[in-house]
N, C-alpha and C positions, 0 to 999 in steps of 0.2 A: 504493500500500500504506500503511494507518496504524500509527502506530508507538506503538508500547505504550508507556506509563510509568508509572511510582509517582505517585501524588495522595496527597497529603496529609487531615491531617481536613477536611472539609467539613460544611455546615450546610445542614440546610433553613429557608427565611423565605416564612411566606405572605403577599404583598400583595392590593392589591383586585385581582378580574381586570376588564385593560380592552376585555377584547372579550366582555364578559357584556351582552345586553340592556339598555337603561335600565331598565327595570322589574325586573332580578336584580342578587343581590347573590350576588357568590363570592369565595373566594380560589382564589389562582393562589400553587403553591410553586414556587418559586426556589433556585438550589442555590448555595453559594459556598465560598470559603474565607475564613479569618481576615481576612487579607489585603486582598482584594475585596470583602466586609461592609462591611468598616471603613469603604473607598473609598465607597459606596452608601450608608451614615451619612454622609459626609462632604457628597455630593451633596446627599441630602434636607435638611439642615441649611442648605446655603445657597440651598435654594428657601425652608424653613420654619425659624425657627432654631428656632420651637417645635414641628417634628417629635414625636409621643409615638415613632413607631417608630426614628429617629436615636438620640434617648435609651436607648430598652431595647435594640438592638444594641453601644452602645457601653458600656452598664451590664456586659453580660451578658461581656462580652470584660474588663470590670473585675473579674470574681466573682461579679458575682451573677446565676445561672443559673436565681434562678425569675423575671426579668425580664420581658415579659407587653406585651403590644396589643392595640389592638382593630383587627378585621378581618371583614368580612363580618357587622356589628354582633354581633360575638363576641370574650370578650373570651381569647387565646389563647398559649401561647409563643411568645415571640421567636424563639427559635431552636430546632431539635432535632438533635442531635450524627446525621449518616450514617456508613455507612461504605461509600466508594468500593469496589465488587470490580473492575470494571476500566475502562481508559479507551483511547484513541485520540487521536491528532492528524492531518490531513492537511490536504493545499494542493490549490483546487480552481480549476481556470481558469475563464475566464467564461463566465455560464451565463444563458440568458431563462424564464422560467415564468409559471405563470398561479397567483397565489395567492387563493384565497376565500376570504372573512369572515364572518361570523358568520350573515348574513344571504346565503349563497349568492353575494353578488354579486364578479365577477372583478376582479381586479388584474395588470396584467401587470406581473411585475418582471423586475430584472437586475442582474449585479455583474460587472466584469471579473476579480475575483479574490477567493477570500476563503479564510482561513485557519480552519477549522475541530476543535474539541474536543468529545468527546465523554467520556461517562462512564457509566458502569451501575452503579446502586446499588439497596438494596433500603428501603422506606419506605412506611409505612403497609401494609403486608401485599401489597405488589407489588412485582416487580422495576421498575425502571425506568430507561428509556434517555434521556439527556439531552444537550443540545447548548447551545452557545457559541460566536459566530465574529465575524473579524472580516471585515469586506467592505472593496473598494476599490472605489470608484463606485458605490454601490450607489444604483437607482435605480426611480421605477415610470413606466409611459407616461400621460401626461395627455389630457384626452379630443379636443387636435385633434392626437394622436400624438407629442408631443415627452415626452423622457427627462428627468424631473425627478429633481434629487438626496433623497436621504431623510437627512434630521434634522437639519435646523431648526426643524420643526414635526413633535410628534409625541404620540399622542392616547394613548398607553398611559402605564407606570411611566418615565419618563421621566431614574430617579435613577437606573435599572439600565443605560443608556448612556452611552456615552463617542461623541462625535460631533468628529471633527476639519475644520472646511469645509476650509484650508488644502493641508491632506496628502492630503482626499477619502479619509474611513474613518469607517467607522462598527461601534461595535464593540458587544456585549454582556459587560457586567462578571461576570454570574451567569449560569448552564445554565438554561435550562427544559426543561420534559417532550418528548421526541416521541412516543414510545410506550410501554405497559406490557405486561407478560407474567407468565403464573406461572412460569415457568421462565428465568433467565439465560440459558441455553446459546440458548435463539430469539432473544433479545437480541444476543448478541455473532456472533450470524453476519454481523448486520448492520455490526457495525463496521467495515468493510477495506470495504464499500463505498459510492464516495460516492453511489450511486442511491438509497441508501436514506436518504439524511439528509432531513430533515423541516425544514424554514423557517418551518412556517406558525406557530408560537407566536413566533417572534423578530417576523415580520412582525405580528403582532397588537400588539406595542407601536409598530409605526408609523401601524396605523389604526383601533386602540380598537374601536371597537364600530359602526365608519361604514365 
């Protein structure tokens, strides 16, 4: 059973999407909170210290709210204020799936555990259902069938992960989309179960557009 709680404000941020063909250019929105921004500012800065989008996250948490990026050679807001209607948490034991990519082709994954968040908010004229989770072992089958760990190497937004080798977790700092609806109430049926939770955008920041 997932267990309701109160969320805070939250913000949407579009980056490049990394599972868009080479040949296309999209953005992909991302959901966070103050918090968690800040953290994902912090990350990109020490990949780029000349990030333009580290800068206008941490401007726009300064005051200035008409802060601005470019994205999908567009130049766009930083950020735009959501409001969470409702959310979920629950803890999922270990699970094997077959996830595809952009281009059809399969991946088999697996996580012995992972601790999952969910939320439904409404933005850009749709309801929309969103996830976040963290995994322990999370892993995909390599092609002479051995269980390789996931995130050391990793082809999508790379500043939206927190990767521990140590501890073996791998987590997502910000929700992305799994599905949309014109109606919430189709939305929240889905919450309390976990068959319905959707992997495949978290998985896309581990294999980009390959």
């Amino acid at each position: 059973m997932a267990e309701v709680k109160r969320i805070n404000q939250h913000f949407v941020l579009n980056l490049w999407e990394p599972a868009a063909p080479a040949f296309c250019s999209f953005a992909k929105p991302y959901v966070g909170s103050r918090h968690d921004l800040l953290k994902v500012a912090v990350n990109m800065k020490n990949a780029d210290p000349q990030s333009e989008t580290a800068k206008a996250i941490q401007e726009y948490f300064g005051g200035n709210h008409e802060a601005t990026h470019k994205i999908a050679y567009q130049e766009i807001a930083i950020l735009t204020p959501v409001r969470v209607l409702t959310s979920s948490k629950m803890t999922l034991p270990g699970k094997t799936w077959e996830h595809l990519n952009v281009w059809d082709c399969p991946y088999k994954m697996k996580f012995d555990a992972a601790e999952v968040s969910q939320i439904i908010l409404r933005y850009d004229g749709m309801y929309r259902r969103c996830v976040r989770a963290k995994f322990t072992d999370f892993c995909y089958e390599g092609i002479k069938g051995d269980w390789r760990p996931i995130g050391s190497v990793l082809f999508g937004n790379a500043s939206v992960i927190e990767f521990n080798m140590d501890a073996g977790t791998f987590e997502t700092l910000l929700y992305v989309q799994e599905d949309t609806s014109d109606t919430k109430e189709q939305l929240e049926a889905k919450l309390d179960n976990p068959d319905e939770i959707i992997l495949d955008r978290i998985c896309d920041e581990v294999f980009g557009d390959g």
